[in-house]
N, CA and C atoms as a LAMMPS dump frame, in Angstrom:
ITEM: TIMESTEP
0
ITEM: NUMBER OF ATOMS
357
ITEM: BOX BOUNDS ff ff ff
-5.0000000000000000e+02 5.0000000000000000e+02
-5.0000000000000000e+02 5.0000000000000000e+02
-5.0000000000000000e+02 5.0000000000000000e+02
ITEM: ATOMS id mol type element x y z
1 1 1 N 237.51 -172.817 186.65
2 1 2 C 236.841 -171.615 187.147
3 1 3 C 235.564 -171.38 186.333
4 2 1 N 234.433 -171.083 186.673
5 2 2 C 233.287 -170.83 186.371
6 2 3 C 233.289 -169.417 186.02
7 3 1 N 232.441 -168.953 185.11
8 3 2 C 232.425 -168.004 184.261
9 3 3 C 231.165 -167.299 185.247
10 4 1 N 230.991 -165.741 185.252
11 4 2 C 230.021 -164.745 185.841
12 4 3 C 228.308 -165.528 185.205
13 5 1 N 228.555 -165.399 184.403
14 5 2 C 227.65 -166.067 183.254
15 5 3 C 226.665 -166.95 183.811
16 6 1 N 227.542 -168.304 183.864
17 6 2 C 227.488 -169.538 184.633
18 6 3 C 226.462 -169.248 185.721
19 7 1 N 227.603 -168.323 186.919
20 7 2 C 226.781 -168.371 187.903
21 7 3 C 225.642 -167.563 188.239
22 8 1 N 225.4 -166.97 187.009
23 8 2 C 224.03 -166.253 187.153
24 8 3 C 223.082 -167.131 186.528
25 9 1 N 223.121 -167.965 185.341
26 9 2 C 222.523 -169.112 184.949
27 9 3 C 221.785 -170.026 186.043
28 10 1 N 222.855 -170.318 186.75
29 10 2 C 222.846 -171.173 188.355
30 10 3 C 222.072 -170.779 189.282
31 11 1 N 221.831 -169.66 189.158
32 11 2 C 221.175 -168.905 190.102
33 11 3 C 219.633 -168.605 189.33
34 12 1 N 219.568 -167.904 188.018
35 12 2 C 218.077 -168.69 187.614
36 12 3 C 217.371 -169.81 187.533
37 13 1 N 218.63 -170.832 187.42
38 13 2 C 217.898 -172.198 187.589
39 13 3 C 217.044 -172.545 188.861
40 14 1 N 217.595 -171.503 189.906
41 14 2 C 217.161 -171.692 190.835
42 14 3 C 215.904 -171.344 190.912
43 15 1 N 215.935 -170.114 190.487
44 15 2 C 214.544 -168.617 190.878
45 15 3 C 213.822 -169.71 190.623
46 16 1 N 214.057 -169.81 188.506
47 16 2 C 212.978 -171.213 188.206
48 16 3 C 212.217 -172.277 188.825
49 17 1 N 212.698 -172.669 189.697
50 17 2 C 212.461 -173.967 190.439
51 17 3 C 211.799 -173.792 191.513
52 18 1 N 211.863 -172.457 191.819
53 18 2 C 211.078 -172.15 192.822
54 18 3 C 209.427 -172.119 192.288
55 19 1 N 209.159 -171.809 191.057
56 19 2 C 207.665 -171.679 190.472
57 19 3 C 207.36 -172.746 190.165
58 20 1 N 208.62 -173.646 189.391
59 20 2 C 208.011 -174.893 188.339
60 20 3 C 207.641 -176.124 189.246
61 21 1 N 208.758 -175.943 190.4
62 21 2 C 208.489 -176.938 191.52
63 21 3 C 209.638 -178.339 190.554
64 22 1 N 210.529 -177.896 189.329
65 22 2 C 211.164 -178.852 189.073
66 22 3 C 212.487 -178.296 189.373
67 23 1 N 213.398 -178.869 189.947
68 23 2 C 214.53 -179.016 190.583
69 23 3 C 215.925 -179.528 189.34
70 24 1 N 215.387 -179.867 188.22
71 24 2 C 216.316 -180.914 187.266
72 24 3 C 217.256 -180.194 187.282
73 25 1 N 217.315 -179.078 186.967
74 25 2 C 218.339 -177.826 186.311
75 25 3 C 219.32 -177.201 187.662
76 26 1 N 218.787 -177.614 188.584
77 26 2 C 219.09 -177.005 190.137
78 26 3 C 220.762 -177.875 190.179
79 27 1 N 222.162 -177.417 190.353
80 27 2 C 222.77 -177.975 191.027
81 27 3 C 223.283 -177.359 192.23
82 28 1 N 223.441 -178.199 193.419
83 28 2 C 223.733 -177.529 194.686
84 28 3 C 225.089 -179.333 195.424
85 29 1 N 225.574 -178.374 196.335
86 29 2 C 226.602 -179.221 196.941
87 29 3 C 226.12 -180.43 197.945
88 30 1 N 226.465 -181.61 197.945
89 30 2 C 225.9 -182.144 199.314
90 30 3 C 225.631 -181.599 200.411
91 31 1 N 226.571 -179.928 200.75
92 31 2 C 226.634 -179.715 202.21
93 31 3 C 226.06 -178.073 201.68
94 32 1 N 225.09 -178.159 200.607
95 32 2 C 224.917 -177.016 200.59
96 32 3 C 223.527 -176.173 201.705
97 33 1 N 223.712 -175.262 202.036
98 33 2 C 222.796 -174.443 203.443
99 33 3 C 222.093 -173.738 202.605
100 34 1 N 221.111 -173.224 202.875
101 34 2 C 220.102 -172.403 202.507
102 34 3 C 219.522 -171.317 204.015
103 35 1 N 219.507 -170.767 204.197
104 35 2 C 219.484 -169.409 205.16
105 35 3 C 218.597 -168.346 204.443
106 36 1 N 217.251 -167.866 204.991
107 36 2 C 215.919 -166.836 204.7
108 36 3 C 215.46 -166.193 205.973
109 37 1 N 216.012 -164.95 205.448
110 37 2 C 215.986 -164.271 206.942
111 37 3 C 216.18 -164.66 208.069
112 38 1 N 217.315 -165.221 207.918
113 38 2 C 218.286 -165.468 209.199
114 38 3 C 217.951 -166.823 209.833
115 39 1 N 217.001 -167.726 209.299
116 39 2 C 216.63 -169.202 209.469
117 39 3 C 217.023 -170.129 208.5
118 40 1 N 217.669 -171.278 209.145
119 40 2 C 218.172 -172.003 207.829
120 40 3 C 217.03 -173.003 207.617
121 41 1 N 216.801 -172.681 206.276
122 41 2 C 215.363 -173.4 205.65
123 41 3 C 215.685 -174.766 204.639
124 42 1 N 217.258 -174.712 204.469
125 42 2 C 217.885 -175.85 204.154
126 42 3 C 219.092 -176.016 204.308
127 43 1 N 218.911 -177.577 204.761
128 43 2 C 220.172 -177.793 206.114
129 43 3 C 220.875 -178.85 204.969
130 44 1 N 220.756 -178.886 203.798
131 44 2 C 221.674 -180.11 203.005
132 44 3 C 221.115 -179.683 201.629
133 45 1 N 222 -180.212 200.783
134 45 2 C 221.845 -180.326 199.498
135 45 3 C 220.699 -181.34 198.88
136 46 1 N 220.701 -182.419 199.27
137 46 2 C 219.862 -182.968 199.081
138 46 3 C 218.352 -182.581 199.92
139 47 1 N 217.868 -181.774 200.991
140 47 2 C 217.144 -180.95 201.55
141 47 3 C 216.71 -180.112 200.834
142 48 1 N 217.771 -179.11 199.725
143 48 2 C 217.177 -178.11 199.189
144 48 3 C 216.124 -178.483 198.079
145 49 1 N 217.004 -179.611 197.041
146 49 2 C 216.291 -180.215 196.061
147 49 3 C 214.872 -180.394 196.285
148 50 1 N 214.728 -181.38 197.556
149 50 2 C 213.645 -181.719 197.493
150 50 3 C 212.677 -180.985 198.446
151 51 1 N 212.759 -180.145 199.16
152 51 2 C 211.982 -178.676 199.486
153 51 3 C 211.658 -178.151 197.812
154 52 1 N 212.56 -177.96 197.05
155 52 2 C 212.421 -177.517 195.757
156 52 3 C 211.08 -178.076 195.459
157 53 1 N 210.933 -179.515 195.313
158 53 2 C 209.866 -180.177 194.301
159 53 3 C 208.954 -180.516 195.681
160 54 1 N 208.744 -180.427 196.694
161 54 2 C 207.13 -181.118 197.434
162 54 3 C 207.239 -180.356 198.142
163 55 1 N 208.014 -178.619 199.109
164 55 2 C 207.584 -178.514 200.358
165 55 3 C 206.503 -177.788 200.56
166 56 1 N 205.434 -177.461 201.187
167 56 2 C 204.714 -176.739 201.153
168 56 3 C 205.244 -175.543 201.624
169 57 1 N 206.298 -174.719 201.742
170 57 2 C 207.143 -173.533 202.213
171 57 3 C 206.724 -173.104 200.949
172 58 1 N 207.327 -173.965 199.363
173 58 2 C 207.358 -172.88 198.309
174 58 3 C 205.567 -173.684 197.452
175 59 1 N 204.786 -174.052 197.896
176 59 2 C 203.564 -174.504 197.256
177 59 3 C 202.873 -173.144 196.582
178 60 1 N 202.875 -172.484 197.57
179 60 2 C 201.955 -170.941 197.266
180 60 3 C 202.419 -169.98 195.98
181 61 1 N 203.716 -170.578 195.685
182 61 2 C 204.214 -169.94 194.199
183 61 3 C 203.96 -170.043 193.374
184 62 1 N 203.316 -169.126 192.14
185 62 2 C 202.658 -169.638 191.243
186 62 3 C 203.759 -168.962 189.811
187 63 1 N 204.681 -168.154 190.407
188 63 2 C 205.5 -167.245 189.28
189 63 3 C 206.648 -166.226 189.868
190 64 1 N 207.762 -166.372 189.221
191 64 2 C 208.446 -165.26 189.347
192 64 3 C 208.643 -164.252 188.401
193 65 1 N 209.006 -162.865 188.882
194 65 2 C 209.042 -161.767 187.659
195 65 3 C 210.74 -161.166 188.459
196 66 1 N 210.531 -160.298 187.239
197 66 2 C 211.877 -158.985 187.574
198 66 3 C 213.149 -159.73 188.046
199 67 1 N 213.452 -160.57 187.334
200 67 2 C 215.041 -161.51 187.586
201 67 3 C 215.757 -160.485 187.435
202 68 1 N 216.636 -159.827 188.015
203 68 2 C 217.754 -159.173 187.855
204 68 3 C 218.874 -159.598 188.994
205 69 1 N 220.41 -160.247 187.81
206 69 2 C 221.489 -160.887 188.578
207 69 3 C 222.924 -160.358 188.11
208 70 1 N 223.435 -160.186 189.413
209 70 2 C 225.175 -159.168 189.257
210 70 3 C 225.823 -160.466 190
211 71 1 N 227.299 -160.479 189.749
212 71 2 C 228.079 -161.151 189.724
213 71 3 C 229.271 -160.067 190.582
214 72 1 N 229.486 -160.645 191.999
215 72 2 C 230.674 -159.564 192.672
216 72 3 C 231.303 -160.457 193.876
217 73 1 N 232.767 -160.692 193.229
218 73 2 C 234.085 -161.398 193.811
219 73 3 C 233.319 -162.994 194.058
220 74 1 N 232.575 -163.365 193.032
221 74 2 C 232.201 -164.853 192.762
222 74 3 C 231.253 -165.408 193.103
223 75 1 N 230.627 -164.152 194.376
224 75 2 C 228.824 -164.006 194.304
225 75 3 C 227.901 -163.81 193.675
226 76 1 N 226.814 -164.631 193.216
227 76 2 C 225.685 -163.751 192.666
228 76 3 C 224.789 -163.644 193.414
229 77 1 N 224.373 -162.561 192.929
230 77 2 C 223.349 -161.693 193.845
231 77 3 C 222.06 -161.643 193.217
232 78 1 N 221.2 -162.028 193.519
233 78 2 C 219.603 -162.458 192.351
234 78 3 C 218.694 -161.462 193.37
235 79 1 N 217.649 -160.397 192.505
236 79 2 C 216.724 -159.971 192.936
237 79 3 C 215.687 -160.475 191.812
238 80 1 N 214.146 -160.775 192.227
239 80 2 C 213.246 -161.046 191.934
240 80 3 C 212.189 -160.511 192.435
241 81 1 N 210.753 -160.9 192.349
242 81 2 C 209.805 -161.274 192.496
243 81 3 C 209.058 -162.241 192.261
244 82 1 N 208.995 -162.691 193.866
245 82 2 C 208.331 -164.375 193.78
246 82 3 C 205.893 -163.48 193.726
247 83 1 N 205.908 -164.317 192.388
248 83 2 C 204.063 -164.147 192.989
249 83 3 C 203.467 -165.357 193.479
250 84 1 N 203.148 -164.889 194.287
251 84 2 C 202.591 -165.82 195.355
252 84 3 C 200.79 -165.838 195.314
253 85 1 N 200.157 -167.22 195.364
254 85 2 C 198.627 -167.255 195.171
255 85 3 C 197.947 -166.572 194.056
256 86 1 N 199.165 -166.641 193.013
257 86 2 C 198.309 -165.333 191.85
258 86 3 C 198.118 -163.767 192.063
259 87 1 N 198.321 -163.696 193.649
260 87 2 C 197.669 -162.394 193.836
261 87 3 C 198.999 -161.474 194.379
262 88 1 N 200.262 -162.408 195.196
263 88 2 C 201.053 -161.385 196.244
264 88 3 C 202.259 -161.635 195.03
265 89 1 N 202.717 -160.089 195.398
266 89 2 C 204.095 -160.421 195.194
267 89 3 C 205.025 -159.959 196.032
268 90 1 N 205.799 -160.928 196.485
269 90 2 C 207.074 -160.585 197.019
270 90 3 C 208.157 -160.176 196.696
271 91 1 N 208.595 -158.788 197.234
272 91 2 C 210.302 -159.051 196.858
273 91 3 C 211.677 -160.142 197.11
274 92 1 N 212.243 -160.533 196.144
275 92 2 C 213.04 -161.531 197.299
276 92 3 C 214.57 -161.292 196.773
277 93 1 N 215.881 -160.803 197.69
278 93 2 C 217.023 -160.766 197.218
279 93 3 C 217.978 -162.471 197.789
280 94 1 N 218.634 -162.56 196.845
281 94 2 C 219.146 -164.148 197.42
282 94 3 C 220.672 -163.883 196.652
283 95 1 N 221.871 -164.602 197.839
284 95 2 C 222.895 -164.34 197.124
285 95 3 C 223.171 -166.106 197.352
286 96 1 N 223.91 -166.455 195.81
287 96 2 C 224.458 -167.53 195.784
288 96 3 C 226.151 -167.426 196.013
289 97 1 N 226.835 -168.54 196.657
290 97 2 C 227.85 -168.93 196.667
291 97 3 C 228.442 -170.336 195.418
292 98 1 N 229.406 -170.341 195.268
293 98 2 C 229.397 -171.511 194.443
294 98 3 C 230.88 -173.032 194.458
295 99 1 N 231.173 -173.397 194.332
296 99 2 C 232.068 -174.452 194.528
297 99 3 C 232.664 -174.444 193.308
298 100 1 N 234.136 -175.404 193.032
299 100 2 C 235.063 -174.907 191.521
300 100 3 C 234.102 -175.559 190.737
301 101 1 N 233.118 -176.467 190.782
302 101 2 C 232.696 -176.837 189.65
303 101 3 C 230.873 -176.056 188.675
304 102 1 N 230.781 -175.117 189.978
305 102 2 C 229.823 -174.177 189.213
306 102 3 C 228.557 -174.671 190.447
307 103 1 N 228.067 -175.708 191.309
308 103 2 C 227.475 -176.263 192.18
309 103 3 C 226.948 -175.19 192.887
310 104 1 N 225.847 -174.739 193.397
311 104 2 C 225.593 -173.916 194.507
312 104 3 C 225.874 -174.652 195.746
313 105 1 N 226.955 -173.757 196.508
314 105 2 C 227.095 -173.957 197.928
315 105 3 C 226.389 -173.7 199.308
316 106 1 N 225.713 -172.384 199.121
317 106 2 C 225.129 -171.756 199.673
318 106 3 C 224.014 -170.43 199.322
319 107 1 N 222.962 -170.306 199.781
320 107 2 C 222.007 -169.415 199.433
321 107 3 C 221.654 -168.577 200.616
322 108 1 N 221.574 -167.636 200.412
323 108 2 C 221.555 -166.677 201.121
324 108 3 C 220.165 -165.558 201.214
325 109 1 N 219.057 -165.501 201.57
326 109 2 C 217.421 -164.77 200.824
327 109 3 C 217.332 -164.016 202.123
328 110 1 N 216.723 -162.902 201.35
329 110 2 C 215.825 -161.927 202.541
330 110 3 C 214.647 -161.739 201.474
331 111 1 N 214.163 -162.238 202.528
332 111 2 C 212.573 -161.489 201.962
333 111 3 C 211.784 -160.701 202.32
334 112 1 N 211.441 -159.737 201.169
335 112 2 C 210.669 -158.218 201.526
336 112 3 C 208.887 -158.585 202.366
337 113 1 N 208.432 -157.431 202.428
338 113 2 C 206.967 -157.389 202.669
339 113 3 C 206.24 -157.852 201.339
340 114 1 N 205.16 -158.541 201.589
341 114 2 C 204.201 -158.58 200.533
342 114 3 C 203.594 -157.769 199.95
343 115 1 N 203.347 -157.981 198.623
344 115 2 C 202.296 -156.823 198.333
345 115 3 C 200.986 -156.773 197.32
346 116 1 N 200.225 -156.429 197.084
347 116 2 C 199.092 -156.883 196.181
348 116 3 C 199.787 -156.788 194.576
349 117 1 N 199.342 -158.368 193.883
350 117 2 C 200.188 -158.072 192.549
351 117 3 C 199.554 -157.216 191.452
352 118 1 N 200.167 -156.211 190.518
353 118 2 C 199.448 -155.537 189.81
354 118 3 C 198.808 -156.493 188.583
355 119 1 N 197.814 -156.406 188.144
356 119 2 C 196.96 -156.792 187.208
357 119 3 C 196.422 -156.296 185.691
């Protein structure tokens, strides 16, 4: 069993990867889904990875802020802010699922309106 800890770790590795564009730290399931506002934006595990490191979906990211992650009945629940072009920032809430060995199974994102980033 994976510790709350863990899967909030798991779940920054993620946020991370979304800015650095490196994936190393990322683990996810072969059959893991990815779903953003109600479109699945990754249809495999090996899909997510590498959307992670070349897609132009997450190119425009230059940083995330305001990581805040809760842990409820084996979900984590990640709110952020993705900045986008230096200039936007987005809100973005994403809930992870996970498998017995700590793996992300599934991701789950809604994403807010944009907004001009403060400076």
């Amino acid at each position: 069993m994976i510790s709350d800890d863990e899967r909030i770790a798991a779940a920054r590795a993620y946020v991370d990867a979304l800015a650095t564009k490196d994936p190393s730290d990322v683990r996810v399931t072969p059959d893991c889904r990815r779903v953003e506002n109600g479109i699945t934006t990754g249809r495999d595990g090996a899909h997510i990875i590498r959307t992670l490191r070349t897609s132009p979906l997450f190119a425009p990211i230059s940083g995330t802020a305001d990581f805040a992650a809760t842990v409820t009945d084996g979900v984590a629940h990640a709110t952020f802010t993705v900045i986008a072009l230096h200039r936007l920032a987005v809100p973005v809430r994403e809930s992870f699922t996970f498998d017995e060995s700590g793996a992300i199974s599934s991701i789950t994102a809604k994403i807010g309106r944009p907004r001009l980033a403060r400076r």
